[in-house]
N, C-alpha and C positions, 0 to 999 in steps of 0.2 A: 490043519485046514481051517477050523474055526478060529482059531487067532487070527490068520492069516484076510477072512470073513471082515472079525468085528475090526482090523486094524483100518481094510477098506470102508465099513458101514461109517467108522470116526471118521476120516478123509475125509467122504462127501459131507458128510455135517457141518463140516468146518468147511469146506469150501461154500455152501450155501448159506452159513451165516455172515461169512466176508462179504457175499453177494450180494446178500438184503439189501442190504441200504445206500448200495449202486443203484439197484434197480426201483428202490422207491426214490430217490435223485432224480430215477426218468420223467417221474411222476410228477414229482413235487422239487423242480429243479434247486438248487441249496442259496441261502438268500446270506448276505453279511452285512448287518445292520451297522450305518454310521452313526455313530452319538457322540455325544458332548454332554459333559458334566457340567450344568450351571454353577455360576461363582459369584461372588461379593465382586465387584470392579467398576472401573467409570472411563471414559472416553474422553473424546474432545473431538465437539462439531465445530468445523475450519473455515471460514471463506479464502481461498486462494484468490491472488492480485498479482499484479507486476508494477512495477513504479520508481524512482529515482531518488537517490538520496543528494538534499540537499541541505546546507544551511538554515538555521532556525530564522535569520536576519543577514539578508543580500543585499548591500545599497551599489548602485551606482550612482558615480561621481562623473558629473557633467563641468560643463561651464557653460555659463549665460554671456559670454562675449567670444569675439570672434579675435585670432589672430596668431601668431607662430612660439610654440612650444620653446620658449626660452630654455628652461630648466626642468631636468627632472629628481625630483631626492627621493622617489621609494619604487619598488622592483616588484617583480612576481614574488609572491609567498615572503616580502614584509610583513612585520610586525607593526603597527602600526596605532598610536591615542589618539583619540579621541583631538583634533585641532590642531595634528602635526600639516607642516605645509608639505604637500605632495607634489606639487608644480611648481612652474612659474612661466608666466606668457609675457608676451613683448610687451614692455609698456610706454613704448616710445610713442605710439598714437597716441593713446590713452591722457598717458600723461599732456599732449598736445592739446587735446580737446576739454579737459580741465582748464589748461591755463585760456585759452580762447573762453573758456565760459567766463572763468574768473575776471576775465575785460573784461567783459560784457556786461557782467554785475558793476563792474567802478562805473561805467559809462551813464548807467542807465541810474545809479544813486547821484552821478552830477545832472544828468535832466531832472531827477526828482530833485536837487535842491535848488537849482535855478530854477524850476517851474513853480514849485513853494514859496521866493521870493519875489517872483512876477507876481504870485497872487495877493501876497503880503501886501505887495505897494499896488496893485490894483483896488484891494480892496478898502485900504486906508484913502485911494481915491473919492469912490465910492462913497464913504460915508461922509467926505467932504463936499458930495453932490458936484466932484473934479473927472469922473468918469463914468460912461455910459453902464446901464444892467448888462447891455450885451457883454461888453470888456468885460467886465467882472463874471458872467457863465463861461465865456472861452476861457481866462486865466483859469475857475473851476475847474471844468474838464482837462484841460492842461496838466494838470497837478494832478486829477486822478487819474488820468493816461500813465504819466511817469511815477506813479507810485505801485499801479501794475505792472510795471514794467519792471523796475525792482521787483520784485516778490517773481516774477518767470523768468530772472536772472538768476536767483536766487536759488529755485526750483534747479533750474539747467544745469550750475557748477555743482549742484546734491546729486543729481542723476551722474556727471559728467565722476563725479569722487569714488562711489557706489563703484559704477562699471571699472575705474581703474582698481578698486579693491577686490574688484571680481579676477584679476588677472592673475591673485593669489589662488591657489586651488587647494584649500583643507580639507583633513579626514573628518567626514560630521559625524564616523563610529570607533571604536578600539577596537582591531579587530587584524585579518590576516588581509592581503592585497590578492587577489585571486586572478586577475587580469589588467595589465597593460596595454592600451589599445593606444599610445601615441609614444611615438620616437622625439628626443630634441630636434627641433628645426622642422617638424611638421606643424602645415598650418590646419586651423579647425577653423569652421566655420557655426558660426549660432544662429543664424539667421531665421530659417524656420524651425528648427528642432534644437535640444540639447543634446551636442553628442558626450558619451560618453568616453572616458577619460582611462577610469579605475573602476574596478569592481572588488568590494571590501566586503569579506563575513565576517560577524563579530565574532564568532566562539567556534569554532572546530570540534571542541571539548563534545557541544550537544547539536546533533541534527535531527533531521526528521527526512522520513520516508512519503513521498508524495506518491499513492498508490491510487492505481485506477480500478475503484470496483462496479462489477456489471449491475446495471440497472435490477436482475436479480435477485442478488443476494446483498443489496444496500441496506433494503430491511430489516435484515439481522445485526446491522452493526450499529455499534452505543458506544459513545464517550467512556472509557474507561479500560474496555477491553485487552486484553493483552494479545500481542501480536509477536510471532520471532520472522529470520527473514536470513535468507543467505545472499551472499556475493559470489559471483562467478572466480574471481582473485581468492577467494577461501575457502576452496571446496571442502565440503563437512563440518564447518566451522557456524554454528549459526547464534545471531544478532537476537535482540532483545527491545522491546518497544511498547510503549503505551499508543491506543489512538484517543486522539486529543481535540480533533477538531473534521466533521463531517461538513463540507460545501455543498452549498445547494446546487450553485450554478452545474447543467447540467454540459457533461463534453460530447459530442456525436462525430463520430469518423465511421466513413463506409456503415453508414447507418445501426451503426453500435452504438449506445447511449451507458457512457459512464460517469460515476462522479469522482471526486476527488477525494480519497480519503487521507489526512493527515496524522503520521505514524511516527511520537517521540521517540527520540534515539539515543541516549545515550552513548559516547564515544572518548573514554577519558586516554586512551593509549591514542588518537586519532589515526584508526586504521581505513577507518571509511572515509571515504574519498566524498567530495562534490561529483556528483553527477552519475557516481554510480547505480546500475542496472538491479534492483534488490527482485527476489524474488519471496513473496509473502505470504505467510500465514495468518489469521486473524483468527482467534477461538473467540466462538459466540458462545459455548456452549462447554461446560464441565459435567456432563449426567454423573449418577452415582447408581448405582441398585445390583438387583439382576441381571448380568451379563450373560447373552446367550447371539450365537449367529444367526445374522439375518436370518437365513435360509430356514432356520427349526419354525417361523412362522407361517411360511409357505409350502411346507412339505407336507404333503396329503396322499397317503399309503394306495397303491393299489392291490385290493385282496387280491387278486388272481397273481398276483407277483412275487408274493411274500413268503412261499413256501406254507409251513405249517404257525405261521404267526399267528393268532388269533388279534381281529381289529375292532375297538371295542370304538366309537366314533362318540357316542353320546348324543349324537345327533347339535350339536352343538352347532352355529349358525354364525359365529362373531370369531375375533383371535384365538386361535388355538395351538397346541402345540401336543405333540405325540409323546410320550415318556415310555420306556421300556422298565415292563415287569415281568414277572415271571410265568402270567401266562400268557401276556403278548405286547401288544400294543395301544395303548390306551390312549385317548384325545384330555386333554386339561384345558378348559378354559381359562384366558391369560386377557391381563389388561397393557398393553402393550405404553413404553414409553418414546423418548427419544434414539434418532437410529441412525446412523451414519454411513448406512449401507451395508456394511459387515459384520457391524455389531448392534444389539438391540438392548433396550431396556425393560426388562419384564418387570412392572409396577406391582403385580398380582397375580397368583396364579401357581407361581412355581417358586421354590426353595432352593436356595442354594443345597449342593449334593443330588439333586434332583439326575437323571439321564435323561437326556432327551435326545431320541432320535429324528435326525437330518437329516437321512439319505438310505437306499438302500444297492448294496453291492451285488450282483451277482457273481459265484464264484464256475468255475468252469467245470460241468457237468459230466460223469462218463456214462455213455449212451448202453455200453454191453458191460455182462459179467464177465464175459470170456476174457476177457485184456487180466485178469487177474487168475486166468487158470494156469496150472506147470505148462511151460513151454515143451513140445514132442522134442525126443535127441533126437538128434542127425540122422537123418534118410529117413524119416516118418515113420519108422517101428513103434512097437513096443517096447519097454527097456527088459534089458536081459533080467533073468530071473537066476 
């Protein structure tokens, strides 16, 4: 009978120390502190862009004369030097209106020498007292009429030379032909505008990224900087770039104000295209220090939450941050650096290996001891003896 006693006295013992610490859980519900071990690391602050790739040097090729596309000797995506002829236009006017000038100049050097030797003998009159001053200012003038007259002859069959030289169309760069914008037998006109012919990059080898950034974040960016960027055609694959050149001129669309930033590119396999759609990165920024997450700056404990954590605050008033010790949780004042949202740089303050807690969990409380008592057998007896 007394075994049977002290067997039940252990039972309940051990049943109320399983219990304890359910029933202080009621109390003091169970808390699971999130931390993070600060580390040595560095980041990188970004400004994101969107913008196009183009040629480093785009010329179009016009003509300053008007009339029907004779000839053509170079195509889409020729190779093409520096002074190769690219066209050739009608030059049956051309040529017409040269030789009509080139009359024009004989015409007017025979009024200039007849009008020189009217003068000759008018004036040898003249000093014979055999003809009047008047004669002799008309023969003058005479002569200087037809000596201008040559010289705007002269003038006409240069311009008249010029414009037929023009009907030549040369490449003024080395480079690839990117567009053809006339077929043989079409005619152009130059009258108000030069239209354009060919459009010629020099080098494919190296482009540039014309990227639009928000009025923003212009401020962050400097001559030098490195930028990478992807293509829609090379998912996952991404590009490499200096920025090289900031415009002032500023862009406004639907009252968005960007500028233009230009992004060297190197492209020696020429996988990127003219005109492709880049999507960009620009790093302003490489921090180095204390890495620790945003959030361990903003996290500020509520004692009534914490269970049995002890909150030691320091009364601190500036950046701070919570570190987990052994008898709870302590405040560290911290000199905060650069931050990128996610990740922060702790200047001062805190140690690499340091804990710092960022959050706190709570875990799921049981309200009774009883959920941990023997279940009764079947039909709610006593168990047989």
């Amino acid at each position: 009978m007394k075994k049977k006693i002290i067997i039940s006295i252990v039972g309940i013992v051990v049943i109320i120390l399983i219990a304890i610490p359910f029933i202080i859980k009621d109390k003091n519900p169970d808390v699971q502190l999130i931390t993070y071990v600060a580390r040595e690391g560095e980041f990188e602050l970004t400004v994101t862009a969107s913008g196009n790739i183009q040629p480093v040097i785009k010329v179009d090729v016009g003509t300053q004369v008007s009339g029907i596309v004779k000839k053509i000797y170079a195509d889409f995506n020729s190779q093409v030097k520096k002074g190769d002829l690219l066209a050739e236009l009608d030059k049956s006017t051309l040529t017409e209106r040269a030789r009509q000038s080139r009359s024009s100049l004989n015409n007017a050097k025979s009024d200039s020498l007849f009008a020189r030797q009217n003068y000759n003998r008018i004036k040898t009159l003249y000093d014979k007292n055999a003809a009047t001053a008047a004669s002799l200012e008309d023969a003058t003038n005479r002569l200087t009429s037809a000596v201008n007259s040559v010289a705007n002859s002269k003038a006409d069959l240069q311009q008249a030379l010029i414009n037929l030289s023009y009907a030549d169309i040369y490449s003024p760069i080395s480079g690839r032909v990117l567009n053809r914008a006339v077929d043989e037998g079409q005619t152009v006109a130059a009258s108000f505008n030069t239209p354009t012919l060919f459009t010629i990059a020099n080098d494919l080898t190296k482009m540039q990224v014309e990227a639009k950034v928000d009025e923003a974040d212009i401020g962050r960016i400097k001559i030098g900087q490195f930028a990478d960027f992807t293509v829609d055609t090379y998912p996952g694959e991404k590009f490499g770039g200096t920025v090289s050149q900031i415009r002032l001129e500023p862009v406004v669309a639907s009252n968005v104000v960007t500028y233009t930033v230009i992004i060297s590119a190197p492209n020696p396999d020429e996988k990127l295209f003219p005109g492709m759609t880049a999507n960009i990165s620009i790093i302003t920024q490489s921090p180095k220090g204390i890495c620790v997450p945003a959030e361990a700056l903003y996290f500020n404990p509520d004692p009534s939450k914490i269970g049995n954590y002890i909150v030691d605050n320091g009364n601190i008033k500036g950046n701070k941050v919570w570190i987990k010790t052994e008898k709870g949780l302590k405040a560290i004042p911290v000199t905060a650096g650069a931050t990128d949202g996610i990740t922060s740089i702790i200047l001062s303050g805190v140690k690499a290996g340091d804990e710092l807690v960022v959050g706190i969990e709570k875990t799921v409380a049981i309200k009774s001891s009883a959920s941990i008592l023997p279940t009764p057998p079947p039909g709610g007896g006593h168990a047989a003896q």
